[in-house]
C-alpha positions as CSV (number, residue, x, y, z in Angstrom):
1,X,10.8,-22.7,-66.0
2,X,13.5,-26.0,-65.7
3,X,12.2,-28.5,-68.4
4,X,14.1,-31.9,-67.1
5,X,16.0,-34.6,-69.5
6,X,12.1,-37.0,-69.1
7,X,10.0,-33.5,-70.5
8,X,8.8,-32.7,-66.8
9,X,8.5,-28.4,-66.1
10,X,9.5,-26.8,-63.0
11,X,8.9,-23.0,-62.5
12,X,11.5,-22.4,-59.5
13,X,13.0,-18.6,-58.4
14,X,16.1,-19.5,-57.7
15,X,19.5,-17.4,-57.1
16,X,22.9,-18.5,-58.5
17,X,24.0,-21.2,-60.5
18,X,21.5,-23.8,-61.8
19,X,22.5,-27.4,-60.7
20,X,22.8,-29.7,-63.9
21,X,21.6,-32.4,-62.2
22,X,18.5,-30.3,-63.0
23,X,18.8,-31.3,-66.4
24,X,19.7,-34.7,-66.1
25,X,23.4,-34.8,-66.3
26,X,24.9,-37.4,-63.6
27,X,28.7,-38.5,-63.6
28,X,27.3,-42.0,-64.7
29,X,25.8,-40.6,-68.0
30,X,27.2,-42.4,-70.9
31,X,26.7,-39.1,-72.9
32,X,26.1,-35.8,-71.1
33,X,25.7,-33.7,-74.6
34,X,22.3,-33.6,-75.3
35,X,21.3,-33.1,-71.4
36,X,24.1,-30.2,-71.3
37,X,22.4,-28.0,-74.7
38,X,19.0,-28.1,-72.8
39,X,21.0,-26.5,-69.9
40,X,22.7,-23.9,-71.7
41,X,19.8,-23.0,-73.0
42,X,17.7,-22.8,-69.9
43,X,20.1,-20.6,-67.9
44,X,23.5,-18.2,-67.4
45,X,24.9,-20.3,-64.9
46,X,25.6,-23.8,-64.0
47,X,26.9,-25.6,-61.7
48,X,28.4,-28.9,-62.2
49,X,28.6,-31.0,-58.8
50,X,32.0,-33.4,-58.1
51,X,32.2,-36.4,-60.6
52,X,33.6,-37.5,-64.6
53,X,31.5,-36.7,-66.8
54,X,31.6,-37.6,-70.4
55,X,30.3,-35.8,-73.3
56,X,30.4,-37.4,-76.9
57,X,27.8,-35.4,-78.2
58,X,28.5,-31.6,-79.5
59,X,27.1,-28.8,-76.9
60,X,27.9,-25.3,-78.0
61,X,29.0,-23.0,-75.3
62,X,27.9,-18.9,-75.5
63,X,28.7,-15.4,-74.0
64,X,27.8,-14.6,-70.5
65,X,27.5,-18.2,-69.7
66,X,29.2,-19.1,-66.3
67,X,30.2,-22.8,-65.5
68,X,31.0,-23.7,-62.1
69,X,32.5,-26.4,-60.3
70,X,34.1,-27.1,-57.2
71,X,37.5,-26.4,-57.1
């Protein structure tokens, strides 16, 4: 179950690396920090499409978690 940034539940099977888009987090965010602990808490993986993205507020990474990008 994917809980979006506006409260709304998803229950997706999915392979690979959740998009964080998912969660909410855009290039355009003023603050991607709050967005990004609902993420790393949702999932193992997570995939963070082209763009800037700015985080001001404190997100605690933690083992076994895989971020991708593209290179």
């Amino acid at each position: 179950v994917l809980v979006t940034a506006k409260g709304h539940r998803y229950k997706r099977q999915f392979s690979g690396a959740a998009n964080v888009a998912w969660f909410g987090i855009m290039p355009d965010s003023p603050d991607i920090g709050p967005a990004l602990r609902q993420a790393i808490a949702a999932t193992d993986e997570l995939l963070f499409p082209d763009g800037t993205y700015t985080q001001r507020t404190e997100a605690n990474l933690r083992s076994n978690l895989t971020l991708r990008a593209t290179p």
